[in-house]
C-alpha positions in Angstrom: 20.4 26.4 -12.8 18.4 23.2 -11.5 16.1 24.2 -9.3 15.7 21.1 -6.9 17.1 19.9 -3.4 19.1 16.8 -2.5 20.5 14.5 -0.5 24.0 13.3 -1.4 24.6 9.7 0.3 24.3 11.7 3.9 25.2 9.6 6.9 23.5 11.4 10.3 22.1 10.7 13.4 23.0 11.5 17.5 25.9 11.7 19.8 27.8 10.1 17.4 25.6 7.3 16.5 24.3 7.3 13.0 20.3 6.4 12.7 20.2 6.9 8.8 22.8 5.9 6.4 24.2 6.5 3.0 20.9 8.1 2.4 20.1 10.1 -1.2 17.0 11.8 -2.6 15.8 15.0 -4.3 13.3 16.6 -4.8 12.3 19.2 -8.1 10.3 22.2 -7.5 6.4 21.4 -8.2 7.1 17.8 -6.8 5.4 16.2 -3.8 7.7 13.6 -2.6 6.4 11.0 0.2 9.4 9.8 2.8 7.6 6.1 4.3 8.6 3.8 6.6 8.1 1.8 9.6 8.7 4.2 13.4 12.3 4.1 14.0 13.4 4.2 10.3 15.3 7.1 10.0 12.1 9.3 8.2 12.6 12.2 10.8 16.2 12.4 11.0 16.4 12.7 7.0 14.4 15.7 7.3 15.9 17.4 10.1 18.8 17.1 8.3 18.0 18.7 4.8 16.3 21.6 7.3 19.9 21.7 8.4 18.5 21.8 11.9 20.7 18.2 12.0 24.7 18.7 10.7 24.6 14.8 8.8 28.3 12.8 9.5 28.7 12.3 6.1 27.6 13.0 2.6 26.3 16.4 0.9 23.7 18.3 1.1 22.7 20.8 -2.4 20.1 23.1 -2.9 19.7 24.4 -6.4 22.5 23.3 -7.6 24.8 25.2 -4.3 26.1 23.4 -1.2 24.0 24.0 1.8 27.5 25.7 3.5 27.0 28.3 0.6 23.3 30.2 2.1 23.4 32.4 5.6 20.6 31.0 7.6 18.3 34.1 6.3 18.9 33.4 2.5 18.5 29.4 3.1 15.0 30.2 5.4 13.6 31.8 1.7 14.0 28.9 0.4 13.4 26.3 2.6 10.6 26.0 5.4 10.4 23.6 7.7 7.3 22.1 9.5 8.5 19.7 12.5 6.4 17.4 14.3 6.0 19.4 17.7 3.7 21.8 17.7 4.1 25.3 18.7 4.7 26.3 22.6 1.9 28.2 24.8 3.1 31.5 24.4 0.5 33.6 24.8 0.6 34.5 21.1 -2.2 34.3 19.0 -2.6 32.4 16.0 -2.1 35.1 13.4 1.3 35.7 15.4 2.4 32.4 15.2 2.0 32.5 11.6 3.2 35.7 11.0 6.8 34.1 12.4 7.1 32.2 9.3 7.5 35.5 7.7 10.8 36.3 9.3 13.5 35.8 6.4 11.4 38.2 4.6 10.9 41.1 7.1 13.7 43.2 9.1 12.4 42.8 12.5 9.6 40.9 13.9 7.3 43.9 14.2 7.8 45.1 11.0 5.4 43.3 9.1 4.1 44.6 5.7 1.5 44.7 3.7 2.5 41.9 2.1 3.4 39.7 5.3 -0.1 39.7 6.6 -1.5 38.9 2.7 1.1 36.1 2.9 -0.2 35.2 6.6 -3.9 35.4 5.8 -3.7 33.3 2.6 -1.7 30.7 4.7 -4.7 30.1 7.3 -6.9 30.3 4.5 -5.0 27.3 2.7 -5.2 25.4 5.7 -9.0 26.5 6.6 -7.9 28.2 10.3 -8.9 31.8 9.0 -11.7 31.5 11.4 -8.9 30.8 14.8 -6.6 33.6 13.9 -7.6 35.7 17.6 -7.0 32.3 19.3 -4.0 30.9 21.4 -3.0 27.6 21.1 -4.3 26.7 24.5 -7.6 27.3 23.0 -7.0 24.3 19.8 -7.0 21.2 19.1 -4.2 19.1 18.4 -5.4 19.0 14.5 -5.8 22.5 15.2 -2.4 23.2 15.8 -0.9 20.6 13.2 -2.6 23.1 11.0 -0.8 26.3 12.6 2.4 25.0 12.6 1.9 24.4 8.6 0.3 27.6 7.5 3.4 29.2 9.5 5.4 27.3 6.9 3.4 28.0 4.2 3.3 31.8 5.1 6.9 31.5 4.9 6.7 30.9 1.2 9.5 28.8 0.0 10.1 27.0 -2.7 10.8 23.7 -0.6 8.7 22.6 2.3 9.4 20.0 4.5 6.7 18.6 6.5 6.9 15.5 8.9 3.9 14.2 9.7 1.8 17.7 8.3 -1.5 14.6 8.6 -1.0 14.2 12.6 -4.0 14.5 14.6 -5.9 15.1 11.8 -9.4 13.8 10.9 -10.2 12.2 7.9 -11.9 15.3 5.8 -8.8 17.6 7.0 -6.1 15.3 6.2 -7.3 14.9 2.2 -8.3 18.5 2.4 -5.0 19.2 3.2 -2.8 16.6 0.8 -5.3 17.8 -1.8 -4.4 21.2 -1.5 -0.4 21.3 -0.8 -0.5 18.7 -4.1 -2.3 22.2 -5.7 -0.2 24.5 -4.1 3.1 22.3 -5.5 1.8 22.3 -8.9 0.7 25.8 -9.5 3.3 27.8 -7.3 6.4 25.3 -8.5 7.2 24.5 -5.0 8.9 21.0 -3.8 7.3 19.2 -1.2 9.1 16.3 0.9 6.6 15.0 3.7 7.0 12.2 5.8 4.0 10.3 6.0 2.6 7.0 7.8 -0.4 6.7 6.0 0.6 4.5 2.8 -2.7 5.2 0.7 -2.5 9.2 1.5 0.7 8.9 -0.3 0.0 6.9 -3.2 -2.8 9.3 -4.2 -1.2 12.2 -3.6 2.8 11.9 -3.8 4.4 12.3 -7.5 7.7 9.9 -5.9 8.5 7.7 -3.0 11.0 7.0 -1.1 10.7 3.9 1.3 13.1 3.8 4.4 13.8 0.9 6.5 16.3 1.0 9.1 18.3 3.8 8.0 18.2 3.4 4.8 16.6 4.3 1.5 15.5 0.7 0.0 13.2 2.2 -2.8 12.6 5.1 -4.6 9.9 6.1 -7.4 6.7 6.4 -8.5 4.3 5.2 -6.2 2.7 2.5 -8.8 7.1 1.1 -9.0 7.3 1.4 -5.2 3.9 0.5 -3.7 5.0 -3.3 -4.5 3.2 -6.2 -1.8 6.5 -7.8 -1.5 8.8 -4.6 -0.8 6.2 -3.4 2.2 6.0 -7.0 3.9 9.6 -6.6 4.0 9.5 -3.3 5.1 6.8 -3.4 7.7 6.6 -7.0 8.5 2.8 -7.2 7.3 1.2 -8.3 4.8 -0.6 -5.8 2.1 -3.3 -6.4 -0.8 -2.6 -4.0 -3.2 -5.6 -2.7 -5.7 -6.5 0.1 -7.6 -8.4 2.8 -6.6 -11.4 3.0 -9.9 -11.1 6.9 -9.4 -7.2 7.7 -9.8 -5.9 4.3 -11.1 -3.3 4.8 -8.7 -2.5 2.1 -5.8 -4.7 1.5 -3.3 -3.2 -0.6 -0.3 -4.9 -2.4 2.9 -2.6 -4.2 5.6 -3.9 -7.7 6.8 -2.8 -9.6 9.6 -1.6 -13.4 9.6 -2.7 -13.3 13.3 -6.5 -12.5 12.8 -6.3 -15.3 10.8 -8.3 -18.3 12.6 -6.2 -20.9 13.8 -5.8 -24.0 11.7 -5.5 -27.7 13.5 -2.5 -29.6 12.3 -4.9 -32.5 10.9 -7.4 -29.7 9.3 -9.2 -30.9 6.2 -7.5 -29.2 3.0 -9.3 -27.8 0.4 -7.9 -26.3 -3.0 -9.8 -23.6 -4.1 -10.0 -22.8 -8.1 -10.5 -19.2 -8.2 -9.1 -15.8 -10.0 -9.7 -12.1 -10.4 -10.5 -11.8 -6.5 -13.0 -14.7 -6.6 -11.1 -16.6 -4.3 -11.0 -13.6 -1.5 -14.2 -14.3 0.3 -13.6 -18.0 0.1 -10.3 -18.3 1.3 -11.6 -16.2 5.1 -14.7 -18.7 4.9 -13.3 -22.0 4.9 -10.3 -20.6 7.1 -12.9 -19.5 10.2 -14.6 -23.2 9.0 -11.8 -25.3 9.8 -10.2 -25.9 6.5 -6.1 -25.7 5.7 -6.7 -23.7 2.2 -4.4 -23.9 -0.9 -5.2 -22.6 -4.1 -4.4 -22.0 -8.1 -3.1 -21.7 -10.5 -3.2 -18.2 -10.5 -1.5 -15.5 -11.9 1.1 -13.3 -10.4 -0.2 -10.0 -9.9 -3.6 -11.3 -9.9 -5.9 -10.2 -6.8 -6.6 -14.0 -5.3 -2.6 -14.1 -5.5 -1.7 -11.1 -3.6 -4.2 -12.2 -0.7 -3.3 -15.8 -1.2 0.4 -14.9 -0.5 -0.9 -12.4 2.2 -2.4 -15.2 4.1 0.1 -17.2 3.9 -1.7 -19.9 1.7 0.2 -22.5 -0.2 -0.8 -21.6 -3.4 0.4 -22.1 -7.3 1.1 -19.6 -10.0 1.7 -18.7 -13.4 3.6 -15.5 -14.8 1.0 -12.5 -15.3 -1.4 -12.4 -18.5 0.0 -16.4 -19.6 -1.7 -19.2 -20.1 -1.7 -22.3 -17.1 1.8 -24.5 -18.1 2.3 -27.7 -18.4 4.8 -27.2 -15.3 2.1 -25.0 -13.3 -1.0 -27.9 -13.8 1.7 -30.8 -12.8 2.5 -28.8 -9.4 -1.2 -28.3 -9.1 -2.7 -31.5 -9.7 0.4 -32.6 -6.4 -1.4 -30.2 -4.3 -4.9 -31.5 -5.2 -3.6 -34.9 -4.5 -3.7 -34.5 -0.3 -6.8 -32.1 -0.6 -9.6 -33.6 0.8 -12.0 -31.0 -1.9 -11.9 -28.8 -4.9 -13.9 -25.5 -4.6 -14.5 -24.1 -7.6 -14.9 -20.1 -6.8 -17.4 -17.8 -8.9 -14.5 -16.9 -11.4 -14.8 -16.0 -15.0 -13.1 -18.6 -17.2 -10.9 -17.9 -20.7 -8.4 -19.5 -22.9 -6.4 -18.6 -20.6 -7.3 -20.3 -16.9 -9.5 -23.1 -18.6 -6.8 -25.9 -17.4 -8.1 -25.2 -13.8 -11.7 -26.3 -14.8 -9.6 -29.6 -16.5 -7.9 -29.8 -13.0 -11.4 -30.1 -11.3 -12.5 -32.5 -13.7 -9.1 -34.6 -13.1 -9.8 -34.0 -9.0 -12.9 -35.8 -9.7 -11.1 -39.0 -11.4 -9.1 -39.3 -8.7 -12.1 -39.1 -6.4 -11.7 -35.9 -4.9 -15.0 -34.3 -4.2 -15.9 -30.9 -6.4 -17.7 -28.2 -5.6 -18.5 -24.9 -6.8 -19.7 -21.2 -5.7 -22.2 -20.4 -8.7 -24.2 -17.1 -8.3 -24.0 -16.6 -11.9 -24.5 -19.4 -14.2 -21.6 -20.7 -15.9 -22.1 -19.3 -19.6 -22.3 -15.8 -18.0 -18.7 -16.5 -17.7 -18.0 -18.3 -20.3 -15.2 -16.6 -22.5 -13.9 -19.9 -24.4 -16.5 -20.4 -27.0 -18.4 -22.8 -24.8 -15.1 -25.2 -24.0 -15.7 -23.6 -20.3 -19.8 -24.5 -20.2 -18.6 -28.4 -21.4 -16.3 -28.9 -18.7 -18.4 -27.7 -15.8 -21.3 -29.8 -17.5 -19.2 -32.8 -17.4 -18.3 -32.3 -13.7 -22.0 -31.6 -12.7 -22.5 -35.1 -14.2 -19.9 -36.4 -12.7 -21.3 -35.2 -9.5 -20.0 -31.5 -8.5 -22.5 -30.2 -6.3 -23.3 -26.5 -5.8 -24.3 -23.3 -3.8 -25.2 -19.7 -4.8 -24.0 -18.2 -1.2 -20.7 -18.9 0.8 -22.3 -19.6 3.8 -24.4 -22.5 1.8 -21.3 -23.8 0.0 -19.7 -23.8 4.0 -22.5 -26.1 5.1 -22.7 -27.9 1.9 -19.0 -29.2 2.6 -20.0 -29.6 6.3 -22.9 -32.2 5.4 -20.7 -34.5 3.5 -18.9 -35.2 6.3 -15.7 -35.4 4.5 -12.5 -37.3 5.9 -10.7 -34.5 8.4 -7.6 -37.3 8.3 -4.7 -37.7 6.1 -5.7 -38.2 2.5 -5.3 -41.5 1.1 -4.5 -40.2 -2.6 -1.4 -38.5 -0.7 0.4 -41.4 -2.8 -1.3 -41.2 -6.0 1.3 -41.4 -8.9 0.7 -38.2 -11.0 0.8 -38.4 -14.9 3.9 -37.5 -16.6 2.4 -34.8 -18.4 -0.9 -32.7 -18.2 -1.8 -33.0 -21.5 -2.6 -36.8 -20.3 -5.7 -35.5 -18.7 -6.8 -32.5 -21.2 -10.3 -32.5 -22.3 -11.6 -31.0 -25.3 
């Protein structure tokens, strides 16, 4: 028998109106499965419904391998607990009580707990550290407090599914990766499924084994969370843009939201500047000459590379090549038309191989044109040399030629400041570009 509960294309929601549709997920016993999305998506309603607190309009529910319609509400509570967002009602109960309800589908009348119950009820406080609050009443806790009641009730139930919505609510930062740490445990070593809904994006990519990404109703993703933790797919999803890295300690994902709107405003006639960077060189640069003035473009960078993901974050113009390939002849052609109407070339402090060497031809053709270069250097230049010395000859030839440099941003800022560069439209705006890149290549 497969041991695992799902969500057959269900169609629910209120009075007749559905909120989620054509929705379908499972979940496998020892899984922790993360349900995101933006407030309003449908995250809640999903889980109410596989509780079967919620009858859906449409679509089928299963639960290892047997319909819902096929369990008495007893059988279906010993597999299935369910922690809801509210926490529990003043009652006058203490915290051990409350608890202690979750052991209902085991026991045949709520005072007739057993030994067992109150091992089940103890190890449940003690999973969720509230061991110590068992005499209390809930008037007497904090909201964290209480998120972590109504879950050890849950967990004292002992199921092999849980669902949890929000189960991270009023939680501090200790007790909320405390608490994923441990259900993640308690999934693995006791085989149980776990569905949470979550609004914390990095608590699930460290923690969940699949996601599932709502947006208005609907399930647009679902996978691991390196396949569904994509840039693009959340900026779609929640209307802001994310910088995706990787956390050095998991490898998994590791997400930060940034704003367009904390962004400084850019004047119309701003002074452009294409910055050469790569490898999340560029990051610190692009913010700098942003809060400085400057309209910022930049290139040619990989996809998937970090400078890209923040350049496409902010908004930049910027030019790119397909992940792990060398700069093409089409790429440095689209480049060198953007470099045309910059008013400067900033060379970040990247590290240059066979690979991104073209942008270090690009400066060098900036400079022909005369478009001012300069460069970030707080490493010299054959510290990051990884072309045999093809990288050191270039950037020797544009010192010659007059690149100037700085070891800190702030210097580089006032560097560009103190040349008093033209803030108007660019006269090379109509320079012809070469029919082919290989017209300005230098050996």
């Amino acid at each position: 028998m497969d041991t695992m509960l799902a969500a057959e294309s269900i169609t629910a929601g209120y009075n007749s109106t559905p909120v989620v549709r054509d929705a379908s997920l499972q979940m496998e016993a020892g899984q922790v499965v993360a349900l995101l999305g933006p407030n309003g998506s449908g995250k809640t309603t999903v889980l109410r419904t596989l509780a079967r607190t919620l009858t859906p309009f449409a679509g089928r529910r299963m639960l290892d391998s047997k319909p819902y319609d096929t369990y008495d509400p007893t059988e279906f509570a010993r597999r299935v607990a369910y922690a809801p967002q509210e926490t529990p009602a003043e009652m006058g109960f203490t915290v051990a009580e409350l608890v202690m309800m979750g052991r209902y589908p085991h026991q045949k009348g709520f005072w007739s707990a057993s030994h067992a119950d109150w091992d089940a009820v103890q190890q449940a406080m003690e999973q969720t550290e509230i061991a110590q609050l068992a005499e209390r009443t809930i008037s007497q806790l904090s909201g964290g407090e209480r998120q972590r009641v109504n879950l050890a009730r849950a967990l004292a139930q002992q199921a092999r599914y849980l669902l949890l919505d929000e189960p991270t609510t009023h939680l501090d930062l200790h007790h909320q990766t405390r608490l994923m740490q441990r259900l993640r445990q308690h999934a693995q070593e006791q085989g149980v499924g776990a569905l949470l809904v979550l609004h914390d994006l990095n608590l699930a990519a460290q923690y969940a084994d699949w996601i599932a990404l709502m947006d208005r109703g609907r399930i647009l993703a679902l996978g691991t969370p390196d396949e569904v933790l994509q840039p693009a797919l959340l900026e779609q999803v929640y209307h802001t843009p994310v910088l995706r890295q990787t956390n050095p300690l998991t490898g998994r994902p590791l997400l930060f939201p940034l704003s367009r709107d904390t962004a400084p405003a850019i004047a119309p006639n701003a002074p452009h500047a294409f910055v050469i960077a790569g490898g999340g060189s560029g990051a610190e640069l692009y913010y700098a000459l942003l809060s400085a003035g400057w309209r910022v473009s930049t290139g040619v960078l990989n996809l998937l590379d970090t400078d890209e993901e923040i350049a496409r974050a902010l908004h930049l113009e910027h030019i790119t090549e397909q992940p792990f390939s060398p700069i093409s002849d089409e790429a440095y052609r689209r480049a060198q038309a953007v470099v045309a109407n910059a008013q400067a070339v900033i060379i970040a402090d990247a590290p240059f191989g066979h690979g991104n060497l073209r942008n270090l031809e690009l400066a060098l053709w900036a400079q022909e044109q005369g478009i001012p270069v300069f460069a970030l250097a707080t490493r010299p230049i054959h510290e990051r040399d990884f072309t045999g010395g093809n990288a050191t000859r270039l950037w020797d030839a544009l010192s010659t030629n007059g690149m100037q440099t700085a070891s800190q941003t702030e210097s580089l800022i006032a560097l560009l400041e103190s040349n008093a560069l033209d803030v108007g439209t660019s006269p090379r705006a109509s320079y012809a570009l070469p029919q082919s890149s290989q017209d300005t290549a230098y050996p």
